[in-house]
LUMNU-419703 format. One record per residue (C-alpha): residue number from 1; z, x, y. Coordinates in steps of 0.02 Angstrom, whole numbers, plus 50000, padded with zeros to 5 digits. Layout:
BEGIN
<atom k="NUM" c3="Z" c1="X" c2="Y"/>
...
! end
This chain:
BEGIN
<atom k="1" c3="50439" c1="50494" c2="50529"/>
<atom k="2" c3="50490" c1="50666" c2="50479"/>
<atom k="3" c3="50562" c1="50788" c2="50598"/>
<atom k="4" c3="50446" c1="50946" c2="50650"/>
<atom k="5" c3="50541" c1="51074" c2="50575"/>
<atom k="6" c3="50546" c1="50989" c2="50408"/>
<atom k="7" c3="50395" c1="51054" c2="50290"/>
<atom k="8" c3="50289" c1="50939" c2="50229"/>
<atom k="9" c3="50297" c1="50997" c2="50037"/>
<atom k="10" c3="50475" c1="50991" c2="50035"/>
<atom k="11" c3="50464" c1="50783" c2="50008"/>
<atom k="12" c3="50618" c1="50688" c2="49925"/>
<atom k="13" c3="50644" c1="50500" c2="49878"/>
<atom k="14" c3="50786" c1="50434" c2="49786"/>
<atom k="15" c3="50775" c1="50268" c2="49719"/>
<atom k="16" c3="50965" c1="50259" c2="49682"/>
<atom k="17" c3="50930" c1="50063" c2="49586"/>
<atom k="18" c3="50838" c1="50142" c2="49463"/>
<atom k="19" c3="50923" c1="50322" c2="49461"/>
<atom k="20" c3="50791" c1="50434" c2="49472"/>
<atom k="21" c3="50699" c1="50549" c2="49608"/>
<atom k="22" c3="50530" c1="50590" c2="49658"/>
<atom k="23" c3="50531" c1="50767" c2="49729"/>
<atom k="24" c3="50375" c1="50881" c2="49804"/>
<atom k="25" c3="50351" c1="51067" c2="49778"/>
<atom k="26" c3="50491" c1="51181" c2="49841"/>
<atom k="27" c3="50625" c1="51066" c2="49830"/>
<atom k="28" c3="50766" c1="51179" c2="49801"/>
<atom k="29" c3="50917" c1="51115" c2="49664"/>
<atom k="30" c3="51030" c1="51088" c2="49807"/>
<atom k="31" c3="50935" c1="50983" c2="49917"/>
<atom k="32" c3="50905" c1="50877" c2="49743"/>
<atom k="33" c3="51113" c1="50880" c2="49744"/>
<atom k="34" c3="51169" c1="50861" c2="49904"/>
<atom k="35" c3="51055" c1="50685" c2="49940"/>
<atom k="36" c3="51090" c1="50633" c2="49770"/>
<atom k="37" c3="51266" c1="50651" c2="49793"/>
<atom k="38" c3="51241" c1="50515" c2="49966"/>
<atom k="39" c3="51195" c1="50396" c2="49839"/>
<atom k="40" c3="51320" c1="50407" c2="49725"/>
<atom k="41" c3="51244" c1="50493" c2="49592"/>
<atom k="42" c3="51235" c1="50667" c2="49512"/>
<atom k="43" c3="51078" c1="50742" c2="49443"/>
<atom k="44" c3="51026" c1="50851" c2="49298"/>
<atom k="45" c3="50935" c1="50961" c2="49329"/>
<atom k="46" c3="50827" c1="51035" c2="49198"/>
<atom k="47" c3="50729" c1="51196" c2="49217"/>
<atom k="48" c3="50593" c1="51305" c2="49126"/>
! end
């Protein structure tokens, strides 16, 4: 269960097996980093 304070668009789940992430709208670069980096992995982030 999320916390209150924590927006419901800003979603993250890292499946660190498989090495990938499944983000929601407004997930800001350094959320991506800073929960991938829990995991043991660093992402790429590629933007338009």
């Amino acid at each position: 269960m999320r916390p209150k304070s924590q927006v419901f668009w800003v979603y993250m789940d890292i499946d660190a097996d498989n090495q990938m992430a499944v983000i929601g709208l407004y997930t800001t670069v350094l959320q991506i980093q800073t929960e991938s980096m829990k995991h043991g992995l660093t992402p790429h982030v590629i933007l338009n």
